[in-house]
C-alpha positions as CSV (number, residue, x, y, z in Angstrom):
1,X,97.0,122.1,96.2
2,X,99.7,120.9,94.1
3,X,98.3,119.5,90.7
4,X,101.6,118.9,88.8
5,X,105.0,118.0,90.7
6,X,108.2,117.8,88.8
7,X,111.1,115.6,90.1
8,X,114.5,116.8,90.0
9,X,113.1,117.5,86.1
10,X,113.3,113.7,85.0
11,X,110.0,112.3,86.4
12,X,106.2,114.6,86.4
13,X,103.6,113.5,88.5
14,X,100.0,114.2,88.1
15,X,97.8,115.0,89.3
16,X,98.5,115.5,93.1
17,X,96.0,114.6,94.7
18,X,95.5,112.0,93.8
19,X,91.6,110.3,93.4
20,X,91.8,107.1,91.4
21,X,95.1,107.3,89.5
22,X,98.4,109.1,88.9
23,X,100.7,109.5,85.6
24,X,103.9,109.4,85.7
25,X,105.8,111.2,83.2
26,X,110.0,110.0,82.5
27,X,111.2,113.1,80.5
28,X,115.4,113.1,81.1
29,X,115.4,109.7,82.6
30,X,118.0,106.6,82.1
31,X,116.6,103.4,80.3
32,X,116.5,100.8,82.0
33,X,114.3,99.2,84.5
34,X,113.4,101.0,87.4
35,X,111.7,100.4,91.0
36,X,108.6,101.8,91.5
37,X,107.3,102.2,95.2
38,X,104.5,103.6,97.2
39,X,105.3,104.1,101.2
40,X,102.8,104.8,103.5
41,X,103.7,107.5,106.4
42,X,105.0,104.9,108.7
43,X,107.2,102.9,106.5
44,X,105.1,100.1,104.8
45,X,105.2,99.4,101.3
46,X,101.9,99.8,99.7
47,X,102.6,99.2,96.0
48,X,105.9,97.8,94.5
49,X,106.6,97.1,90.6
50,X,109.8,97.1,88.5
51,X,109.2,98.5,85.4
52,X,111.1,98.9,82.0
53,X,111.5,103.1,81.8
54,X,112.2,105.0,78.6
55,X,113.0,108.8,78.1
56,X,109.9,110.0,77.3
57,X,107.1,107.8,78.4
58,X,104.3,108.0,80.5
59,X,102.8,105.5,82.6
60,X,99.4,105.1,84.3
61,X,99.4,103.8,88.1
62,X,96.2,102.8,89.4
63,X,95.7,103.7,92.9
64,X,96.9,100.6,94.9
65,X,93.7,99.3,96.6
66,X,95.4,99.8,100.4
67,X,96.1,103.1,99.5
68,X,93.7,104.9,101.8
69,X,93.5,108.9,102.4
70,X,97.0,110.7,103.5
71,X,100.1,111.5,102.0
72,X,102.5,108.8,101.0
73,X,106.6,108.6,99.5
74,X,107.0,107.5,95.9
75,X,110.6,106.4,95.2
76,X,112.2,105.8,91.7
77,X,114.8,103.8,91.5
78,X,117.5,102.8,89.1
79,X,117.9,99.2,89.3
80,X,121.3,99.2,87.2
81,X,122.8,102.7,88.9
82,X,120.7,102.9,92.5
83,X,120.2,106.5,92.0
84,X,116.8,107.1,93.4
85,X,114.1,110.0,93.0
86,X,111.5,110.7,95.8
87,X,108.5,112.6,95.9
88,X,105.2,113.1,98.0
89,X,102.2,112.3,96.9
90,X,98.5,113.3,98.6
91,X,95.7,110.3,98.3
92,X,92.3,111.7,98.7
C-alpha cells in the first residue's frame, strides 16, 4: 500500500488509496494555473479542473462521483509551459 506518493518532488499525493478524497500537495511547483485531470484505465476523463497553483499549497479533491474502484492517471499540467506531471492513483 502506498499512503504518500511524491511527484518528481513538486506535487505529494495523499493518501493512496484513496476512499473519499485526496490532497494534493505543490511544494517546488511553478505559479500559475494548472490542469488538473483524473483518467480512468481506458482513457476517459473522469474529473477535469484548471486551477490557480502556488508553491506551497495544498488542495483538497473530492473524489469525482464516477470515480468507481481501480487505479486511475492524475496528470498536472502547466497551462503557460505544458510541462506535465503524472502519477497513479488507487480508488477503493
Amino acid at each position: 500500500i502506498i499512503l504518500d506518493k511524491v511527484i518528481n518532488g513538486a506535487i505529494r499525493v495523499y493518501p493512496n488509496p484513496v476512499d473519499s478524497y485526496f490532497d494534493l500537495h505543490f511544494k517546488n511547483i511553478e505559479t500559475g494555473n494548472h490542469q488538473v485531470s483524473l483518467i480512468a484505465a481506458d482513457g476517459r476523463v473522469i474529473w477535469n479542473s484548471l486551477i490557480f497553483i502556488r508553491s506551497g499549497e495544498t488542495r483538497r479533491i473530492v473524489r469525482p462521483l464516477e470515480a468507481g474502484p481501480g487505479t486511475y492517471m492524475l496528470t498536472i499540467r502547466n497551462v503557460a509551459s505544458g510541462e506535465r506531471k503524472v502519477s497513479t492513483l488507487s480508488f477503493r
